[in-house]
C-alpha positions as CSV (number, residue, x, y, z in Angstrom):
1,X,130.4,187.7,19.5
2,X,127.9,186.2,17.5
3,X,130.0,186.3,14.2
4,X,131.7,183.1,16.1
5,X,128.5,181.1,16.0
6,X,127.8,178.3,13.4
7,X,124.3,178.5,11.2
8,X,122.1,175.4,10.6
9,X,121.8,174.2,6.9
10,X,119.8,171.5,6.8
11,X,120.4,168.4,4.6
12,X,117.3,166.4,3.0
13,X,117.9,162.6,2.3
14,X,117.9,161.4,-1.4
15,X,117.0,157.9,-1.8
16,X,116.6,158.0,-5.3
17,X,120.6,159.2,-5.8
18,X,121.7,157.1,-2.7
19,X,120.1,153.8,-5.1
20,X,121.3,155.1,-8.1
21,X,125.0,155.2,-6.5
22,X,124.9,152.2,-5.2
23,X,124.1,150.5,-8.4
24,X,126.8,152.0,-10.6
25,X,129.5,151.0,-8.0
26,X,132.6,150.1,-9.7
27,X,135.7,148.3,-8.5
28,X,138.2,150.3,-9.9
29,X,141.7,149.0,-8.5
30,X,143.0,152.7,-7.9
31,X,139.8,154.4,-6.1
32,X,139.5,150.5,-3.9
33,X,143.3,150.8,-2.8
34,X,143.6,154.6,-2.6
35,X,140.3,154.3,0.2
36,X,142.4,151.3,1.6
37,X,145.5,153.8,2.1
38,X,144.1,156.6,3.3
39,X,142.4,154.8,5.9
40,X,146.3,153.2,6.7
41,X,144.2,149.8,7.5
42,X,146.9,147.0,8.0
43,X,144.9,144.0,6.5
44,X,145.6,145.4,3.2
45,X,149.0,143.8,3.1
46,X,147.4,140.0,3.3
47,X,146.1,140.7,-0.4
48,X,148.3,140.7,-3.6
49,X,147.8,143.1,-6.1
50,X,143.8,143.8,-7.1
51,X,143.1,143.5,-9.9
52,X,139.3,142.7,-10.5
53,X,139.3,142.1,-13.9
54,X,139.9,138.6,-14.2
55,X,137.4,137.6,-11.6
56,X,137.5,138.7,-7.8
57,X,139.6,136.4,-5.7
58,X,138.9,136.0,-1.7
59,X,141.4,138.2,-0.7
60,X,140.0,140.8,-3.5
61,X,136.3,140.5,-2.3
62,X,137.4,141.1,1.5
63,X,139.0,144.5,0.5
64,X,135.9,145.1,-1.0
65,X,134.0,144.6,1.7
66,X,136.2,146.6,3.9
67,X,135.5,149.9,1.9
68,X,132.0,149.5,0.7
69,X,130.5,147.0,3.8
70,X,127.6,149.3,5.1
71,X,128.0,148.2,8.8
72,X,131.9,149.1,8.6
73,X,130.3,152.7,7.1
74,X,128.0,153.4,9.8
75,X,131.2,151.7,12.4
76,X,134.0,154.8,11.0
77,X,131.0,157.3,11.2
78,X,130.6,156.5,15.4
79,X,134.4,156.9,14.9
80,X,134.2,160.3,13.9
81,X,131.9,161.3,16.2
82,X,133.8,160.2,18.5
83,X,136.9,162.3,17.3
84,X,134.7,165.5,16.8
85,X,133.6,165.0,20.9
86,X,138.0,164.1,21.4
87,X,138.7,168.0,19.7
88,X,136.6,169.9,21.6
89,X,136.3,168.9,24.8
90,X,138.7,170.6,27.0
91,X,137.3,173.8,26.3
92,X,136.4,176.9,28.8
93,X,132.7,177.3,29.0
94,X,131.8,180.5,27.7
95,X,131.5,184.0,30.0
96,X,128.5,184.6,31.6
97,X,127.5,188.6,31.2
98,X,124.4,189.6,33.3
99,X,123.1,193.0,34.3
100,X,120.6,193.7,37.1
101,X,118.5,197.2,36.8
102,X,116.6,198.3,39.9
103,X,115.1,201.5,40.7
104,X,113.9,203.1,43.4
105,X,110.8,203.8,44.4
106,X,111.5,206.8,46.6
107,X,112.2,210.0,45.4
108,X,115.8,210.5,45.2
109,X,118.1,212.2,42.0
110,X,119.3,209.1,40.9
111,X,116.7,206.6,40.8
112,X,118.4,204.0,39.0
113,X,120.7,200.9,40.4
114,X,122.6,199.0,37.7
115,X,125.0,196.3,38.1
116,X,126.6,194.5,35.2
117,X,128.8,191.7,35.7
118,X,130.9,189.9,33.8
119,X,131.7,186.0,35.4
120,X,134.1,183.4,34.1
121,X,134.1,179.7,35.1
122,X,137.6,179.0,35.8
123,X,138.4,175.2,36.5
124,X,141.3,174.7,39.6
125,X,140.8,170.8,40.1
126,X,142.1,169.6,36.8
127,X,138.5,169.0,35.4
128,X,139.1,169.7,32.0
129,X,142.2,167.5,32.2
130,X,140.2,164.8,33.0
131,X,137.4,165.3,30.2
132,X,140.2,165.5,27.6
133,X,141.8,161.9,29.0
134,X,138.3,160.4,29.1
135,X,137.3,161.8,25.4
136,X,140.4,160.8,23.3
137,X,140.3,157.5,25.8
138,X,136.9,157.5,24.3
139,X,137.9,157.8,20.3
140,X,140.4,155.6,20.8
141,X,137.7,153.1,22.1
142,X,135.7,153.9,18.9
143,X,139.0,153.4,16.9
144,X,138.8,150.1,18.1
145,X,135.3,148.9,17.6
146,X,136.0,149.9,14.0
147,X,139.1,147.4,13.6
148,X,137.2,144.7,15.6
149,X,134.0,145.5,12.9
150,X,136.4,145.0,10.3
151,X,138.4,142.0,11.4
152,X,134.5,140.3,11.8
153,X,133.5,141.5,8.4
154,X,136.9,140.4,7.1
155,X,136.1,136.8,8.3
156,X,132.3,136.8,7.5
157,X,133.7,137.2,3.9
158,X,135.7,134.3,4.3
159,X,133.3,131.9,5.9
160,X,130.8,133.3,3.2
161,X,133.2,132.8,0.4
162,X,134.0,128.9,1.8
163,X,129.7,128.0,2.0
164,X,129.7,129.4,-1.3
165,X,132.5,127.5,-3.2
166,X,131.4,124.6,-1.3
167,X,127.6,124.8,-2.7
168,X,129.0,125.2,-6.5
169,X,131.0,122.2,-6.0
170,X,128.0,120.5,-4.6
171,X,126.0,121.4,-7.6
172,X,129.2,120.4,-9.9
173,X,129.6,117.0,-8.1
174,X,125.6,116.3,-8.9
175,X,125.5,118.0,-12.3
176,X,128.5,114.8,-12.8
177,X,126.3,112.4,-11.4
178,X,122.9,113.3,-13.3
179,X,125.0,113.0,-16.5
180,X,126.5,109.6,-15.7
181,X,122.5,108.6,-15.0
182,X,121.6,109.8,-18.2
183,X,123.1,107.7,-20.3
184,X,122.9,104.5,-17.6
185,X,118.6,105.4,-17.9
186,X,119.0,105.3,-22.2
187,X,121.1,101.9,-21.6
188,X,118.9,100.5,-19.3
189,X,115.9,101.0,-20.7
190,X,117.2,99.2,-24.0
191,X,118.0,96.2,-22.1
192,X,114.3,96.4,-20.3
193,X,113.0,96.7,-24.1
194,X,114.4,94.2,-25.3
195,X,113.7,91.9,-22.0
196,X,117.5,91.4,-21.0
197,X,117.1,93.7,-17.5
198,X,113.5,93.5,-15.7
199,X,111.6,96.9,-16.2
200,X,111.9,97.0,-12.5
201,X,115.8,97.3,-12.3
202,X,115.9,99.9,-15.1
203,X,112.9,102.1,-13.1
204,X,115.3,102.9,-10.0
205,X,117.9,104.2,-12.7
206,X,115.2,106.3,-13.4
207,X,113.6,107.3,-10.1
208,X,117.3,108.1,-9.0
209,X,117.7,110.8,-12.2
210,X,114.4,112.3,-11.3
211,X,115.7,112.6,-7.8
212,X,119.1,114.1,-8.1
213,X,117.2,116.4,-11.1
214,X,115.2,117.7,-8.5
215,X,117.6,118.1,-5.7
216,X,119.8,120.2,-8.1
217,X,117.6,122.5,-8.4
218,X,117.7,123.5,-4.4
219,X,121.7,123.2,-4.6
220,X,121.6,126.0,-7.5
221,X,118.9,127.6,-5.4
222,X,121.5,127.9,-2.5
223,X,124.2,128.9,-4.6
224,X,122.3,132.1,-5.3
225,X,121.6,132.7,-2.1
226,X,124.7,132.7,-0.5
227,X,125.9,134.3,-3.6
228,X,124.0,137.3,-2.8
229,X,124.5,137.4,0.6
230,X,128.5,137.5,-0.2
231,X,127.3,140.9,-2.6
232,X,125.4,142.0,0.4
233,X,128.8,141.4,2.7
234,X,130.9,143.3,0.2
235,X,128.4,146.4,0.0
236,X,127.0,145.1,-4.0
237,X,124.4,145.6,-5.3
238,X,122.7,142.4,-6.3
239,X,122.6,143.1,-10.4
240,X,126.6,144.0,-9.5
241,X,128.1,142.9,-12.8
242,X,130.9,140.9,-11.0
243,X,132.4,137.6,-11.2
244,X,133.0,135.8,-8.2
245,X,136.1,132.9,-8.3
246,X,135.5,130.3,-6.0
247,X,138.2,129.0,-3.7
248,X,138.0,126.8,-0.7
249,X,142.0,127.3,0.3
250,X,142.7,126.4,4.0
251,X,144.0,129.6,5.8
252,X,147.4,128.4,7.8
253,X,147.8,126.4,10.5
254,X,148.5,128.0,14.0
255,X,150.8,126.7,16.1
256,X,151.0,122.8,17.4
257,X,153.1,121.4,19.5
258,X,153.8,117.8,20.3
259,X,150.5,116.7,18.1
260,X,148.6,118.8,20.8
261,X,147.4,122.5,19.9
262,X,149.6,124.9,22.4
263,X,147.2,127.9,23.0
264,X,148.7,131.5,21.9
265,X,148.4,133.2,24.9
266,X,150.8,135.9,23.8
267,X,149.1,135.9,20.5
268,X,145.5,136.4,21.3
269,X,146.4,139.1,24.0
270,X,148.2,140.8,21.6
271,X,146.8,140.3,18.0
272,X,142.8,139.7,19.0
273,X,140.8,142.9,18.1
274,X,138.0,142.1,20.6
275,X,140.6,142.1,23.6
276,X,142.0,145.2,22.3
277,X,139.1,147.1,22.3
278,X,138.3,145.6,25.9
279,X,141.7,147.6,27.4
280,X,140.6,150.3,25.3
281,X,137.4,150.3,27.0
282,X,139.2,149.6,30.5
283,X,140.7,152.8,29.5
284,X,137.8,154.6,29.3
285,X,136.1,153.5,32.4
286,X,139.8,154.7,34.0
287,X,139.2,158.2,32.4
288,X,135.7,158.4,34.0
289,X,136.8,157.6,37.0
290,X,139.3,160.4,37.2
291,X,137.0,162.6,35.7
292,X,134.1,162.0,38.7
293,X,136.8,162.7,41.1
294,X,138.0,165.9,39.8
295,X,134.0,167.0,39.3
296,X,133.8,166.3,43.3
297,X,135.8,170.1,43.5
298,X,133.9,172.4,41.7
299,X,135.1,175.3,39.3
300,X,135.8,178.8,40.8
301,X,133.4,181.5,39.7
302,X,135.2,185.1,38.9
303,X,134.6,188.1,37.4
304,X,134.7,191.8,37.2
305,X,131.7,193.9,38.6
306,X,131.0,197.2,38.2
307,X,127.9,199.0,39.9
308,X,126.0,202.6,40.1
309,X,124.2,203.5,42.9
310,X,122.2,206.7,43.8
311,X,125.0,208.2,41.7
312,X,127.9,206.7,43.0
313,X,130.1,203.9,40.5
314,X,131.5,201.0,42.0
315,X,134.4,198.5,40.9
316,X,135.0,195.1,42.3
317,X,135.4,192.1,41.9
318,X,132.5,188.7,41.8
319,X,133.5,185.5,42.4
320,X,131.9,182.3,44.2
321,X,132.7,178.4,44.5
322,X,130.3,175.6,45.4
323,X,131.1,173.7,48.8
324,X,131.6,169.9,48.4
325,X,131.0,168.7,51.8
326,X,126.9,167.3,51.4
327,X,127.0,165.4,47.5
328,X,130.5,165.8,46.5
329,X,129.6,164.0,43.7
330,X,130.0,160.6,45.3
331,X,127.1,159.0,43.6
332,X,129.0,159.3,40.3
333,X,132.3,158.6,42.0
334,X,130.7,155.1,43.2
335,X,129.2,154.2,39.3
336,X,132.3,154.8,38.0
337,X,134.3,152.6,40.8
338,X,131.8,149.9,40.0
339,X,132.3,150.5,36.0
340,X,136.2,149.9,36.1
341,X,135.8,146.7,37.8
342,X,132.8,145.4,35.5
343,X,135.6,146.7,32.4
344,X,138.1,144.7,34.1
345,X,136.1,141.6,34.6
346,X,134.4,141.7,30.8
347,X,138.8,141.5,29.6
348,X,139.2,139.1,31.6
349,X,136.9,136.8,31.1
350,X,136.7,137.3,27.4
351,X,140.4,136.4,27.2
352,X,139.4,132.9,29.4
353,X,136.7,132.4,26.8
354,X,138.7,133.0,23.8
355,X,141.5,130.6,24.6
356,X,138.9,128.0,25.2
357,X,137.4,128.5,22.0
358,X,140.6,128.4,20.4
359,X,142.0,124.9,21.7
360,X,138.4,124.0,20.6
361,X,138.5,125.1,17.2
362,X,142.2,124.0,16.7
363,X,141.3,120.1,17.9
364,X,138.1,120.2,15.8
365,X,140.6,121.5,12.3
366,X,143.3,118.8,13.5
367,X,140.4,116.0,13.5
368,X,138.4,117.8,10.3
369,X,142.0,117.6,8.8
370,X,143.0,113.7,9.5
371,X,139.3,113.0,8.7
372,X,139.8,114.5,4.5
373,X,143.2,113.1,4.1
374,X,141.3,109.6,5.1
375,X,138.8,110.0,2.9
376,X,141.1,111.0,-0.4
377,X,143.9,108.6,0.8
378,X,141.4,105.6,1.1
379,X,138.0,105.9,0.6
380,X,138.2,108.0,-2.5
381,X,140.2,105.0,-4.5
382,X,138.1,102.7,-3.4
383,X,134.7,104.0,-4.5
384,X,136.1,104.9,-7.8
385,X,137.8,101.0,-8.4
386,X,134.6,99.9,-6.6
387,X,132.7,101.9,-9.5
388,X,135.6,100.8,-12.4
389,X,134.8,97.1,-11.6
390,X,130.7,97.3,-11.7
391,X,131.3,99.1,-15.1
392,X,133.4,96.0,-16.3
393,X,131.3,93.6,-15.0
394,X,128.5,95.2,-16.8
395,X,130.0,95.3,-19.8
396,X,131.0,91.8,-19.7
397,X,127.4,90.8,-18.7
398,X,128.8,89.0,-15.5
399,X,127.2,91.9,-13.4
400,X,123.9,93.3,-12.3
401,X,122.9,97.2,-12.3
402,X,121.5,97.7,-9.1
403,X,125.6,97.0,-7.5
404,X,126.4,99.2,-10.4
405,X,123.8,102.2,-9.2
406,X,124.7,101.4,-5.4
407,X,128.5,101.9,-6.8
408,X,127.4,105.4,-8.2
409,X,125.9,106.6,-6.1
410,X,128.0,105.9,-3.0
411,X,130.7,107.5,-5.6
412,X,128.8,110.5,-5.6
413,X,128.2,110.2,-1.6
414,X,132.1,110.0,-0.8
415,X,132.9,113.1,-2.9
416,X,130.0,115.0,-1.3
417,X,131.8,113.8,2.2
418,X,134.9,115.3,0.7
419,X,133.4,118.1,0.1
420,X,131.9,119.2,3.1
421,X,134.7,117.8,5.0
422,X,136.8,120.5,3.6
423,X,134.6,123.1,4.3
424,X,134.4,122.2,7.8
425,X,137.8,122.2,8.1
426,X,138.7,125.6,6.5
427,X,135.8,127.3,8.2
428,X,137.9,125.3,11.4
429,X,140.6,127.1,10.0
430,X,139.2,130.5,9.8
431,X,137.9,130.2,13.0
432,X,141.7,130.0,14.4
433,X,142.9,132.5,12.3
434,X,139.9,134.8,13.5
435,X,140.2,134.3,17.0
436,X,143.9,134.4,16.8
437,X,143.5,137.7,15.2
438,X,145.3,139.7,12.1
439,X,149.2,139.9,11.6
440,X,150.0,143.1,11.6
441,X,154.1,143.6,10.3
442,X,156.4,146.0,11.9
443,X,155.8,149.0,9.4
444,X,158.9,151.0,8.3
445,X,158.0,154.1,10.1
446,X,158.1,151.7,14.0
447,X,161.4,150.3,12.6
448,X,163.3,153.3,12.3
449,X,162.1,154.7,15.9
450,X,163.2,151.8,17.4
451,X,166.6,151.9,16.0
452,X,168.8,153.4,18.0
């Protein structure tokens, strides 16, 4: 009997290997896709082909994060705890074997009384049913908090992606503007030199290069930052020798109808992970339930006896079963009546507040999105023949150089706008998409089962 038991080996932590694997992480297209397949994850086929060796794309960096992210790690390790509990959990307890010795005082031939026993717990209400339905109810449950983890890190890449591209063009856009002050400060201070331009005029060219200067230096401060946190998204180490491309593409547009955003019902109910791992967890609190009821009729205790006594052997039977007419079990019974209904109430409401937030998001994209094609339609040409002009003027000495640093720099204001204009609107855009949920496409496999 004991042959079937298991021995403990115990397993000491190594930081020191743990740090040094981390750090010579490679993105190897084959070992990133094969993980991706094995897992049969369905957000795979939103990326084209990976190949990290020209730079790593959005769509790239997400599949990164889905196989090294550390919180999607510790997310399919509660998933296979939760499988290991789904496998063994309709399982017999084991036999009970006892033996009772007395003897007897008196003086007899035989003083001895022995009575070994041999007891099985045999379930007649359907207990173990029930545990099975509420453990693989369970793993399913844990199946879905992984896809819900990885749908949320899928979009945290995203959002981080968009901040990030948005704060290189930031820096980009004021790198162009320091440059145009440079030579505007050498001009200008010729002209005060030479007493054409008061030495006032040609100071603010100057004050407003020192500023800029120093405000680029907390724009390339913030590129870093979120540039890290994006390696710390994706599971990197932050010396990860790898090169980001940046990329501020608007995810699609959902659906709109009559210039008014129509909300998805059918789409969030069926594509959202959140909801999905609410019925999941409906699910469970229905397996509990069932389970509690069938505990209320307790297993039937039965087993062979044998006994000796003053001599004489014995054979019978043992066997005994609780009475479930004082507890029953109805405390447990009660919780688990009350659980359902909070289970059912969490769906519910969370599919009330997820349309809301979705006809939010989609009139805050449509208004981000009339909003940027306003501001590169109009405002964009205007600044820039606003800022042709006070050159010309200039040059034919008809103009003065404070219109032409107010025409700079509310240049350089109106493509800052732009820019965080569109990063409001595809984070808007993301937003939609995320609470909308993944497309998953009919696979193959469902195709050919449903074809009759």
């Amino acid at each position: 009997m004991l042959a079937g038991c298991q021995s403990y080996e115990p397993r000491p932590l190594d930081a020191a290997a743990h740090r040094d694997a981390w750090h010579a992480r490679t993105l190897e297209a084959g070992s990133i896709r094969g993980f991706l397949e094995r897992m049969d994850r369905d957000l795979t086929g939103q990326v084209g082909e990976f190949d990290p060796t020209d730079g790593l794309s959005l769509g790239e960096g997400q599949l990164v994060a889905l196989v090294f992210n550390p919180g999607l790690r510790l997310a399919r390790l509660h998933g296979g705890q939760a499988a290991a509990t789904a496998e063994h959990a309709s399982l017999w307890a084991d036999p009970k074997l006892s033996v009772s010795a007395l003897r007897i005082t008196e003086s007899v031939p035989d003083r001895w009384v022995v009575t070994p026993g041999l007891t099985f717990s045999i379930p007649i209400s359907g207990r173990l049913a029930a545990e099975q339905g509420l453990a693989d109810a369970t793993y399913r449950a844990a199946e879905h908090r992984t896809l819900e983890a990885e749908w949320a890190v899928w979009d945290a890449v995203r959002r981080a992606w968009f901040e990030w591209s948005a704060a290189r063009l930031r820096v980009e856009e004021t790198e162009r503007l320091i440059d145009a002050l440079d030579t505007l400060v050498r001009t200008t201070s010729q002209l005060a030199e030479s007493g054409e331009l008061p030495r006032t005029e040609a100071s603010l060219f100057l004050v407003e290069q020192a500023q800029r200067k120093n405000g680029l230096r907390r724009l390339r401060g913030d590129v870093a930052v979120v540039e890290y946190q994006l390696l710390a998204h994706m599971g990197l180490a932050p010396d990860a020798p790898v090169t980001l491309l940046p990329s501020l593409a608007l995810p699609p547009e959902n659906a709109v109808v009559g210039g008014a955003p129509a909300v998805p019902r059918a789409m969030i109910g069926e594509r959202n992970p959140s909801l999905a791992r609410l019925r999941a967890e409906y699910e469970v609190a229905e397996q509990a339930l069932r389970r509690e009821i069938a505990k209320q009729y307790p297993d039937l205790t039965l087993g062979p006896q044998y006994e000796t006594d003053a001599g004489q052997s014995r054979v019978g039977l043992m066997g005994g079963i609780p009475l479930p007419f004082l507890n029953a079990n109805r405390q447990a019974i009660a919780e688990a009546r009350v659980g359902r209904e909070i289970a059912r109430a969490a769906l519910e409401t969370e599919y009330e507040s997820l349309a809301g937030r979705w006809v939010a998001a989609a009139v805050r994209a449509e208004a981000l999105a009339g909003q940027r094609a306003e501001i590169e339609a109009v405002l964009v040409p205007l600044v820039d023949r606003q800022l042709e002009d006070a050159l010309q003027l200039i040059q034919l000495g008809e103009g003065t150089s404070l219109v032409l640093l107010e025409s700079l720099t509310r240049a350089h204001q109106t493509k800052r706008e732009l820019i965080e204009t569109r990063l409001a609107e595809a984070l808007a855009r993301a937003s939609l998409e995320y609470l909308t949920g993944p497309f998953i496409p009919e696979r193959p496999s469902d195709a050919k089962q449903e074809t009759p």
